[in-house]
C-alpha positions in Angstrom: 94.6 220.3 16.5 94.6 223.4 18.6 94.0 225.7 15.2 91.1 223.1 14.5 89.3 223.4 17.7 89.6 227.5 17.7 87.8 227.1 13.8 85.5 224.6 14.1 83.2 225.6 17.2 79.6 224.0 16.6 78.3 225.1 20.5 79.5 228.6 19.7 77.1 231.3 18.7 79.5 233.0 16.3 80.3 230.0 14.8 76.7 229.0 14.1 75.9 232.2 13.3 78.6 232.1 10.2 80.2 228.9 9.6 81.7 229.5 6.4 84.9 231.3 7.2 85.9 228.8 9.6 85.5 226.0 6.7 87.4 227.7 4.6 90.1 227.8 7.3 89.8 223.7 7.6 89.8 222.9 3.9 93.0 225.1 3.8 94.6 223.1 6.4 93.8 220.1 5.1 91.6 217.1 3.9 91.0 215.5 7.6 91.6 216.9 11.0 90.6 215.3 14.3 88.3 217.4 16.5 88.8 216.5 20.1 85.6 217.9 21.5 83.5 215.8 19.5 85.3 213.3 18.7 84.9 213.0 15.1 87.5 213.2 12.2 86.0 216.7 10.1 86.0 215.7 6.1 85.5 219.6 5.0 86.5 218.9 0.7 83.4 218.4 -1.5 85.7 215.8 -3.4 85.8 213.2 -0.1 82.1 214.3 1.2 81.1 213.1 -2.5 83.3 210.3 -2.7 82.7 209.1 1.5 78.6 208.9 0.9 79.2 206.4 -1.7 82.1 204.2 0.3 80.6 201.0 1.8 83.6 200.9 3.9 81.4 203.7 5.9 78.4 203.4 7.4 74.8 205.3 9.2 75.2 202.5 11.7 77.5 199.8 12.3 75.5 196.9 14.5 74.6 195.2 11.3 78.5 194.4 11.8 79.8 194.9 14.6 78.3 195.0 18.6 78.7 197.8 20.2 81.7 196.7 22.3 83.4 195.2 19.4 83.1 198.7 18.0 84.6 200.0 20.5 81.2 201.6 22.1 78.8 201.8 24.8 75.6 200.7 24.3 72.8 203.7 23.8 71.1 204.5 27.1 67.7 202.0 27.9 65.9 205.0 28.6 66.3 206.1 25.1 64.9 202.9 23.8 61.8 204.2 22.4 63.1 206.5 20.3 66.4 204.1 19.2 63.5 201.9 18.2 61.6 204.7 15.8 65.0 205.7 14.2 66.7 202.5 13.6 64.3 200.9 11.9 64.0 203.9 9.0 66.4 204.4 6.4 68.0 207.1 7.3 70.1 204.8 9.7 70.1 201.2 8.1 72.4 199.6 6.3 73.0 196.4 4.1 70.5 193.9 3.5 67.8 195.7 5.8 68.3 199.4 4.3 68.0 198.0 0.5 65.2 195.5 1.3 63.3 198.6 2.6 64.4 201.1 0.0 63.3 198.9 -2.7 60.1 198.4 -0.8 59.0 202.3 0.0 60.1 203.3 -3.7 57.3 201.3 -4.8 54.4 204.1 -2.6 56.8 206.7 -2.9 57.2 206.9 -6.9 57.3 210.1 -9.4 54.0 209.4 -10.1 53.3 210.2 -6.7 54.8 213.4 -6.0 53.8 214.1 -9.7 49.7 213.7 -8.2 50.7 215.7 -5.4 51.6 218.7 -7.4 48.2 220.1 -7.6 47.9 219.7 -3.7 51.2 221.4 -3.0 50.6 224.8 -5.1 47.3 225.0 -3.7 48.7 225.0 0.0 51.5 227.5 -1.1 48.5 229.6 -2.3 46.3 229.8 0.4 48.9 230.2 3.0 50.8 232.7 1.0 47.8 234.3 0.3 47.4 234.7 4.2 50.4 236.1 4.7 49.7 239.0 2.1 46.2 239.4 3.3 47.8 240.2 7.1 50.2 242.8 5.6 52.9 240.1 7.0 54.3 238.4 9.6 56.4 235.2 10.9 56.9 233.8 7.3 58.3 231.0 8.9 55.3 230.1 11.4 53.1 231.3 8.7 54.1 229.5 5.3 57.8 227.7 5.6 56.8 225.5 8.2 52.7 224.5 7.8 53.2 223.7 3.9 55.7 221.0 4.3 53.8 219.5 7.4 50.5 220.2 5.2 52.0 217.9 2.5 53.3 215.4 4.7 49.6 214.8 6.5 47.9 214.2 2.8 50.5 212.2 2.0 50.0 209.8 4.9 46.4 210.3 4.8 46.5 211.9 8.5 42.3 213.3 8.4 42.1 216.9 8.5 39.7 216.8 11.3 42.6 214.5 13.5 43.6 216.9 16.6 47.0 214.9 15.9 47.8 217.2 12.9 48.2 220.1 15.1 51.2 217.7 16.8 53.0 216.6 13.7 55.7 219.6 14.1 56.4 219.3 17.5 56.7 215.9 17.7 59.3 216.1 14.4 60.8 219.2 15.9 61.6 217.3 19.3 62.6 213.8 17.6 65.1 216.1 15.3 66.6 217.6 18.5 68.9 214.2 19.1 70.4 215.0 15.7 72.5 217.8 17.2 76.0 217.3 18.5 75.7 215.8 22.1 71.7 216.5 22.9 71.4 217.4 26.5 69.1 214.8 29.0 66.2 217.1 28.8 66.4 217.0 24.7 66.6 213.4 25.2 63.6 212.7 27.4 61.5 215.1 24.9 62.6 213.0 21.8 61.8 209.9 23.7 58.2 211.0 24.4 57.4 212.6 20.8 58.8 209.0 19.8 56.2 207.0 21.8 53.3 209.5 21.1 53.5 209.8 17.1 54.3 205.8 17.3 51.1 205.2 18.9 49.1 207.8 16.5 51.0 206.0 13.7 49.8 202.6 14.7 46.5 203.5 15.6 46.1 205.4 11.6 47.8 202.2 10.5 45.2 200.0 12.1 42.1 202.5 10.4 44.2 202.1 6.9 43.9 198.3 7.2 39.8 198.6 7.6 39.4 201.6 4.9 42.3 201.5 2.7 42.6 204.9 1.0 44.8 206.8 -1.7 47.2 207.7 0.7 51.1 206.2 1.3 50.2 204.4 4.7 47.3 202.1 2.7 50.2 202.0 0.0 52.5 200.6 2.4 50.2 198.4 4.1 49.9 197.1 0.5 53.7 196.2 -0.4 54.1 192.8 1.1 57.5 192.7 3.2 57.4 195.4 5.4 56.8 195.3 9.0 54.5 197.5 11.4 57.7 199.1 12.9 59.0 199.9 9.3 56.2 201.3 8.2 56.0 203.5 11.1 59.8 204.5 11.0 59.1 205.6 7.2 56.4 207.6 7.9 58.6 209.5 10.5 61.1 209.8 8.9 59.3 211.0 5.9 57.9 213.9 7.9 61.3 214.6 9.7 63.8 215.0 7.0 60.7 216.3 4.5 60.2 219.1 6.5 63.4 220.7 7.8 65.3 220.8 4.5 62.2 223.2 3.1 61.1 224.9 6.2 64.8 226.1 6.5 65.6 226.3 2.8 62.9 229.0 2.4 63.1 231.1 5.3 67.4 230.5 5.4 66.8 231.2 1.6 63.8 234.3 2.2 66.9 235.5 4.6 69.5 235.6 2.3 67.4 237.3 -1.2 66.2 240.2 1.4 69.6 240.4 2.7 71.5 240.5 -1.2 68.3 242.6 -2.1 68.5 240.5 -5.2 65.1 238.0 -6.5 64.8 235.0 -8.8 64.0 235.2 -12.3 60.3 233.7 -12.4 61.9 231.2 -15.4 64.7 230.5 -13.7 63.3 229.4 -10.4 64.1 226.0 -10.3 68.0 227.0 -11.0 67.5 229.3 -8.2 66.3 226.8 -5.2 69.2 224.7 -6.5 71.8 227.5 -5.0 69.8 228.2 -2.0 70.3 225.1 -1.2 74.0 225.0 -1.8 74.6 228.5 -1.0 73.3 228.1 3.2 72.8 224.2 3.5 70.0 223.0 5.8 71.9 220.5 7.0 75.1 221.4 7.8 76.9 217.7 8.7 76.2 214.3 8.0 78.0 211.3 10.2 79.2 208.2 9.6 80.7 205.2 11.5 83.9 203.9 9.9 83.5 200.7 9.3 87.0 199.0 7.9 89.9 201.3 7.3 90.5 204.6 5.3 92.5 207.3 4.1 92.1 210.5 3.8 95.0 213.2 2.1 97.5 210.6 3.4 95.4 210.7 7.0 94.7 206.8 8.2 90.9 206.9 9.9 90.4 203.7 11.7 88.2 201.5 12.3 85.2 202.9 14.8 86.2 206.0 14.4 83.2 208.7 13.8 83.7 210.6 10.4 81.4 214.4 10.2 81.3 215.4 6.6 80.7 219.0 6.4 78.2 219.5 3.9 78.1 223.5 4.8 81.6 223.2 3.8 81.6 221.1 0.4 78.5 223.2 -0.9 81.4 226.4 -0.7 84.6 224.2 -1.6 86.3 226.7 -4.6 87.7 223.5 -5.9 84.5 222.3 -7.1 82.3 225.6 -7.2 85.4 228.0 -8.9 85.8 231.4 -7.3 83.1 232.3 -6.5 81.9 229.4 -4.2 81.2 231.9 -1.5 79.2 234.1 -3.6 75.2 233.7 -4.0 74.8 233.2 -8.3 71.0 232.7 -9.1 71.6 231.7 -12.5 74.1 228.9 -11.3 73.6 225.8 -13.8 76.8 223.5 -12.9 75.9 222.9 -9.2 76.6 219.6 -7.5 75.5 220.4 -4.3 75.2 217.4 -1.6 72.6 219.0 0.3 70.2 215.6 -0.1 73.1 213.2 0.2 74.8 210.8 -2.5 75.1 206.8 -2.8 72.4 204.6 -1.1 71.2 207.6 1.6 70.1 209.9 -1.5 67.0 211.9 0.5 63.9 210.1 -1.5 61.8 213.1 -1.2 64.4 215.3 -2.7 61.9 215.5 -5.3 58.9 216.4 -3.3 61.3 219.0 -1.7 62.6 220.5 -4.7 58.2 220.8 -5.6 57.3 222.3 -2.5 60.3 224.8 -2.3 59.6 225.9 -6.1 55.8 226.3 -5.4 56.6 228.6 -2.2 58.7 230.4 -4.0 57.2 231.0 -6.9 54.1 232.4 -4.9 56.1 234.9 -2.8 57.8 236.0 -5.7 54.3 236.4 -7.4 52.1 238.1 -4.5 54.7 239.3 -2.6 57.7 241.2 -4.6 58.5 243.6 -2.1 58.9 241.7 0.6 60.9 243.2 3.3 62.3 242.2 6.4 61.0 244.0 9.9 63.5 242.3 12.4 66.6 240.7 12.3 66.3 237.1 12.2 67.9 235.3 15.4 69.5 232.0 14.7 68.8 228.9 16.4 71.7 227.8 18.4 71.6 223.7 17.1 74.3 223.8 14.3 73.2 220.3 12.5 70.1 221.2 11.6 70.5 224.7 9.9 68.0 227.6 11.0 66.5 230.5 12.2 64.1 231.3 15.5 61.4 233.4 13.1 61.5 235.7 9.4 59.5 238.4 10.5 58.6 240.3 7.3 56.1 243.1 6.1 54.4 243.3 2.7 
């Protein structure tokens, strides 16, 4: 255990800074290993990542069970209500009949079709705000392009107006709600996540209420539309729709941006989609994924019981050799068998991994067009959360 806790480090710099050796240590070692310090049982082989996300006898949650003393818990704290509220009621963090009565229900707004319509929208944003960046001779690429596409997207989607001062706040308010993703957020992370969850409630209720007057050709009057779902729902997908549709591409492309200008290698324009499929393998956006263990399981000959809390590495599974060959570790553009889990597996698939996978080829595809010799000006600082993968700015120079 002592060899564990000296690898596997997720408050240290170093260890954020390059998790990837320390994985390789813990898949070496074995298939589970308790972590004292968090308190969680660290699954770090792509085989039992792939295989837990599809095992019922796991769980996002465990109160549609189990309460939280028969669990073996402590209740979450009251003054965290607001934002318990927002994130248990989206689907990131239901299970059973709830999770599939709402899954069934969203996939019915959120269809191919619909990210299909959006395609026009999406390269036009990558356009103009690429084009900005080339027209400036540079800049944050992250402030400038990663981060107001995705967000951009998000805001048609939902139907947010462009003239709505709230637009300005979707980041923030994502970017603070995200924050109690990370291992053991401290009280001041907790009381910003608490108020981004009552503001952008509010907002949502308040565009909710507009929708039901003037229905529009955006996913909130779609929702409204699908009989079954409640207010809260509704506003919990939207969230969550914004939270989990932006950080996988804001820190795909710039963690991506990062590591072309740093193998001083580029994507083949006809290969592009291949490509984005090894960024995000090759440095995952997420790094770890949890999971309550709900009955019973073994792992390599390891029993996990009941209540225990099980963090399957995805960092670690996107570089297992065992499923990725030799040269797991190595960035290979041209990549074709690639079974990444970056969006997830089983019933907690990411249902914008197609929307994703648009906005991260359109992005591309533009810097690659306007901007082929893009070069960096400053070495990027990392952000010091390990769960959510990323960097404090890409400053770059055209």
């Amino acid at each position: 255990m002592d060899a564990v806790d000296a690898a596997y480090d997720p408050w240290s710099p170093e260890f954020v800074a390059d998790p990837y050796p320390a994985y390789a240590a813990l898949r070496a070692a074995g298939r589970a290993h308790w972590h004292g310090p968090t308190r969680q049982w660290l699954i770090p082989h792509h085989e039992d990542v792939s295989a837990l996300l599809r095992d019922r006898r796991l769980g996002r949650t465990y109160t549609h069970r189990f309460t939280h003393e028969q669990f073996g818990r402590e209740a979450p704290d009251a003054a965290h209500e607001p934002f318990h509220t927002l994130n248990d009621h989206g689907l990131l963090d239901l299970e059973g009949a709830d999770h599939g009565r709402i899954r069934r229900l969203v996939s019915k707004a959120f269809t191919p079709r619909t990210v299909e319509e959006l395609a026009p929208t999406v390269r036009r944003l990558a356009a103009d705000l690429v084009g900005g960046l080339v027209a400036a001779g540079g800049g944050d690429l992250q402030a400038m392009v990663a981060e107001p596409l995705p967000v951009a997207v998000i805001a048609e989607m939902l139907g947010v107006p462009e003239d709505d001062e709230e637009r300005g706040r979707l980041r923030p308010w994502s970017a603070a709600i995200c924050g109690m993703f990370e291992l053991n957020p401290s009280e001041g992370t907790a009381r910003r996540a608490v108020e981004a969850s009552v503001e952008f409630s509010d907002y949502l209720r308040e565009l909710i209420a507009r929708r039901r007057r003037e229905p529009g050709r955006d996913l909130i009057s779609s929702l409204i539309a699908v009989e079954g779902l409640t207010e809260q729902e509704m506003i919990s997908t939207c969230v969550l729709l914004l939270n989990a549709g932006h950080e996988a591409t804001v820190n795909t492309t710039v963690n991506g941006w990062w590591t072309l200008l740093r193998e001083g290698v580029r994507p083949e324009p006809e290969k592009l989609s291949t490509a984005v499929e090894e960024l995000l393998r090759y440095d995952t956006p997420l790094q770890m994924f949890e999971r309550w263990v709900l009955d019973d399981i073994e792992i390599g000959g390891v029993r996990i019981p009941r209540g225990s809390e099980v963090a399957l590495l995805f960092g670690s599974a996107n570089r297992d050799p065992a499923r990725f060959g030799p040269t797991a570790d190595t960035l290979d553009l041209t990549r074709a068998d690639n079974p990444h889990v970056t969006f997830g597996a089983g019933i907690h698939y990411c249902l914008g991994a197609p929307l994703a996978r648009l906005e991260l080829t359109a992005v591309f595809a533009e810097l690659l067009h306007r901007a082929p010799d893009l070069r960096l000006t400053a070495e990027p600082v990392r952000k010091p959360g390990y769960v959510i993968r990323g960097v404090e700015g890409l400053w770059v120079e055209v």
